[in-house]
N, C-alpha and C positions, 0 to 999 in steps of 0.2 A: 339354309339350303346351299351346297355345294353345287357349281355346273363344270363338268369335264366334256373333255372333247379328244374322242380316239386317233389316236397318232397314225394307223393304218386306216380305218376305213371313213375316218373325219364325223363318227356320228355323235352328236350330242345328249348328252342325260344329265341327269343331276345323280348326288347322291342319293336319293330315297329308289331311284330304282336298283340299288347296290345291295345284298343280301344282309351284310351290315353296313350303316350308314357310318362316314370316318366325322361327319358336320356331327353327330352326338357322340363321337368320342371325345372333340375337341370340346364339346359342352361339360363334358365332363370332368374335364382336367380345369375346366375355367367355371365362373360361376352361373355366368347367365348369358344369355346371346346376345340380349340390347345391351351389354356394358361394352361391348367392343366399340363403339364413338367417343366413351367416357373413360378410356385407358391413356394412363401414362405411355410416354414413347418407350419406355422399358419394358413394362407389360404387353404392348404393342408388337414388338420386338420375340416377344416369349410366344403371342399367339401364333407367329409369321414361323417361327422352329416348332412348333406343335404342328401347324398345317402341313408344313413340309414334310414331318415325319409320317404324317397320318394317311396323304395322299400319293406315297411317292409308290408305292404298290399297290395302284388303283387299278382297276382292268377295265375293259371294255364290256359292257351287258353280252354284246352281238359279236364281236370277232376273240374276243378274250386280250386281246393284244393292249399294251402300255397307252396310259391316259394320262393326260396333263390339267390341270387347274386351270380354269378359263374365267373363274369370276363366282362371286360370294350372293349370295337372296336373288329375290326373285325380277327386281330389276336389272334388266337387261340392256337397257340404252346406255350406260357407260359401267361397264364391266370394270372390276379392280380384283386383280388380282394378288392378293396378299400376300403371296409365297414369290414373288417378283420382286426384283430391283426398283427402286424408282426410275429409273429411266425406263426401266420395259414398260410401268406402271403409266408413265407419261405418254410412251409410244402407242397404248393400245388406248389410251383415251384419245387419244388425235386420232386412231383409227374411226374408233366410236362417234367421234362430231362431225367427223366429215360422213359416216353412211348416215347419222341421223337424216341427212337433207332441211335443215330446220327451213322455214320460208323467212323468218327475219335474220336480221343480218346479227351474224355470228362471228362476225372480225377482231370482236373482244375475246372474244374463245379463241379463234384464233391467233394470236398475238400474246395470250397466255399459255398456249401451249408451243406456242413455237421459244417462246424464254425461257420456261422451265427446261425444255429440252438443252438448250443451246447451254444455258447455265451448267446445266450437267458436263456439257462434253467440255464447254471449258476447264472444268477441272479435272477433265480424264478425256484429254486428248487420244483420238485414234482409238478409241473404245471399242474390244469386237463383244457385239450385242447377240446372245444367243435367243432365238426364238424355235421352240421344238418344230412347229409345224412352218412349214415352206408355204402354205397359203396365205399366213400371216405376215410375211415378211411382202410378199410380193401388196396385202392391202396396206401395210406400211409405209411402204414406198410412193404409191400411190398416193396417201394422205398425206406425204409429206409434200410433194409435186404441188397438189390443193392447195393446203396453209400457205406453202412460202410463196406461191403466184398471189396469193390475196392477204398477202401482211406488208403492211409499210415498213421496210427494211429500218429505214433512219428512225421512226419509234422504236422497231426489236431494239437496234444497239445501243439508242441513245439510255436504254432503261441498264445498260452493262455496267451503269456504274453505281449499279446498287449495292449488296451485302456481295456476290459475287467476285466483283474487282476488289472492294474492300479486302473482302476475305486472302485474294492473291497478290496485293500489294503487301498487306502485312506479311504477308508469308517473305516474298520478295525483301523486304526489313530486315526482318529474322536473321535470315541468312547473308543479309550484306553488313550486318552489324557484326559477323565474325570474320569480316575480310580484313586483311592490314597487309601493308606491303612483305611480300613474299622473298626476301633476300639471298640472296647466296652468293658464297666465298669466289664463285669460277663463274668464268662466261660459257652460259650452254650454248650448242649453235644454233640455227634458225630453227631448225625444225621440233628440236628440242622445246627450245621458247613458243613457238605457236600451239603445240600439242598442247602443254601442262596450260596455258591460257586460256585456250580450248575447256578442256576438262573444268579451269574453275569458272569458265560462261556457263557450261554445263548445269556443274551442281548448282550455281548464282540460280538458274532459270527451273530448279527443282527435278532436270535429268541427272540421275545417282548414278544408275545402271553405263548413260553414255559416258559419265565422268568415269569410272571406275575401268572402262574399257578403254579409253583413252589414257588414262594412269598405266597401264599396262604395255599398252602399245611403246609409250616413251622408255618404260624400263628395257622391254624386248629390245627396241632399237639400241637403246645404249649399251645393252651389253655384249649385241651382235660388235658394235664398232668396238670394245674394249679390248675382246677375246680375238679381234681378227685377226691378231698376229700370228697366233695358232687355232691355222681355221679346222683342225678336229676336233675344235673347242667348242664349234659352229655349228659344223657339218658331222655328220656321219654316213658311212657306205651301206648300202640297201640296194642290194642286188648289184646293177652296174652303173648303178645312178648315185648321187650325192642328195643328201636330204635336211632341213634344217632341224635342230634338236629343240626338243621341248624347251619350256620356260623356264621350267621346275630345272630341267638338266643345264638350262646355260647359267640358274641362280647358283649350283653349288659349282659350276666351273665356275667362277667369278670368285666365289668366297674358297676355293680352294688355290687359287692364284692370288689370293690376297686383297682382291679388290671389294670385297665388302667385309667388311666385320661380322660379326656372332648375330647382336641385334640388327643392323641392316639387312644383312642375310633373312632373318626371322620378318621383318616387314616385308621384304619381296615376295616372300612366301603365303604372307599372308593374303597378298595383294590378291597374290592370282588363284588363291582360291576364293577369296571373296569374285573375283572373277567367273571364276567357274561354276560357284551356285549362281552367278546370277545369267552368267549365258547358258549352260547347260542343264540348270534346274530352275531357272527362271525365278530362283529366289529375290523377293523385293528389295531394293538396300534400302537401308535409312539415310538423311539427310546427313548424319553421327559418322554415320559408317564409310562414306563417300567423301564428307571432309577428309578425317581423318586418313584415308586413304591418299588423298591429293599430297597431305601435308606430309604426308611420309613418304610419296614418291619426290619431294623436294629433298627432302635427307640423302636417298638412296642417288640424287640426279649429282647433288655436292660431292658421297663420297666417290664415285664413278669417276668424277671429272679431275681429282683432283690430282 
């Protein structure tokens, strides 16, 4: 049995009162209902894209209006909803144990729901958590107020050095095992040097996106300072005002003045669009991609300077 819950008018049903039920479609495509505890996390995986598909055109019996997945059979005291994230998945069980009101002490529940969570956001700091319904989020809050008043702080962090840390020191390795002293021909000036530092603490700490914006930044500047000798190299007129010219247009002033070569040209270029998908299309960079960007605004910082 499926339980939904209406986005407008907040009423609760299951699917058997749906004209066709989508909990026997998924039966369908899968073998049997009690194997869902005895699945692989891959078949696990397949069930969680089947439900999604199956319920994402659900309607309300009473207003007709869009309904969301609220939790699977007929147990209702800690709901799991399968088409969620774990972390949504963790958030609405921490709803669930705090309305329980159990009379014994649940501080072990507590204290495990408060690590899972925390576990998560360590590894995805600053996380925005969608939850459809605004009810939810307000008993969220709530239950998080609950737990963290009645959990011993120094047990939650003392337990951070479990597979968690593990997990983000190795990472942390990884990526300091391809660091080596970063050399060049010319002395860049201060600001130069602290930016490109910047960017490789950045990517060091697993931020791609801030390295990569920071990469960018060092090259802009440098080549505002290169071209100022001829500041319509810089600037351009727009209207009665003076205005700074794009990245793109101060890269080929530079390589049209001589100051970057064919391939250095070709990396700045590249720079800033990897740039651009990731400020303006929020595309993810990879760890690869972020390097190698750093390493190549050192080329581009040598031939500038020289």
């Amino acid at each position: 049995m499926l339980n939904f819950k209406c986005m407008r008018c907040k009423y609760s049903f299951t699917d058997e009162q749906l004209p066709v039920s989508p909990w026997k479609q998924v039966k369908e495509r899968q073998t049997k209902k009690s194997e869902l505890l005895e699945k692989s996390s891959s078949e696990e995986e397949e069930i969680r894209e089947v439900l999604v598909e199956i319920t994402r055109n659900v309607k309300c019996p009473r207003c007709l209006s869009t309904a969301y997945l609220t939790g699977i059979g007929e147990k209702r005291e800690f709901e799991i909803d399968l088409t969620s994230e774990p972390l949504v998945q963790l958030i609405k069980g921490a709803i669930d144990i705090v309305k329980s009101e159990k009379k014994e002490d649940i501080s072990k529940d507590y204290i495990e729901y408060a690590q899972g969570i925390i576990d998560l956001l360590i590894l995805n700091p600053g996380k925005l958590i969608y939850f459809p319904d605004p009810d939810l989020i307000k008993e969220a809050e709530y239950a998080f107020n609950i737990i963290w008043d009645n959990v011993d702080t120094d047990e939650l962090f003392t337990a951070l050095h479990s597979d968690v840390m593990v997990g983000i020191t190795v990472d942390y390795i990884h990526r300091a095992i391809k660091l080596k002293p970063t050399l060049v021909s010319v002395k860049p000036d201060n600001q130069t040097s602290v930016y490109f530092q910047d960017a490789m603490h950045s990517w060091l700490f697993g931020l791609n996106s801030a390295a990569l914006i920071l990469c960018c930044s060092i090259i802009e500047n440098l080549l505002k300072q290169k071209l100022s000798r001829k500041p319509n190299l810089v600037w351009e007129s727009s209207g009665n005002r003076l205005k700074e010219r794009k990245l793109s247009e101060l890269i080929n002033n530079a390589a049209n003045e001589g100051l970057l070569d064919k391939s250095v040209k070709k990396m700045a270029h590249d720079i800033r669009l990897l740039r651009r998908d990731a400020v303006h299309r929020l595309k993810p960079i990879s760890s690869n991609e972020a390097y190698n960007a750093i390493m190549n605004t050192k080329k581009i910082i040598e031939q500038l300077l020289k």
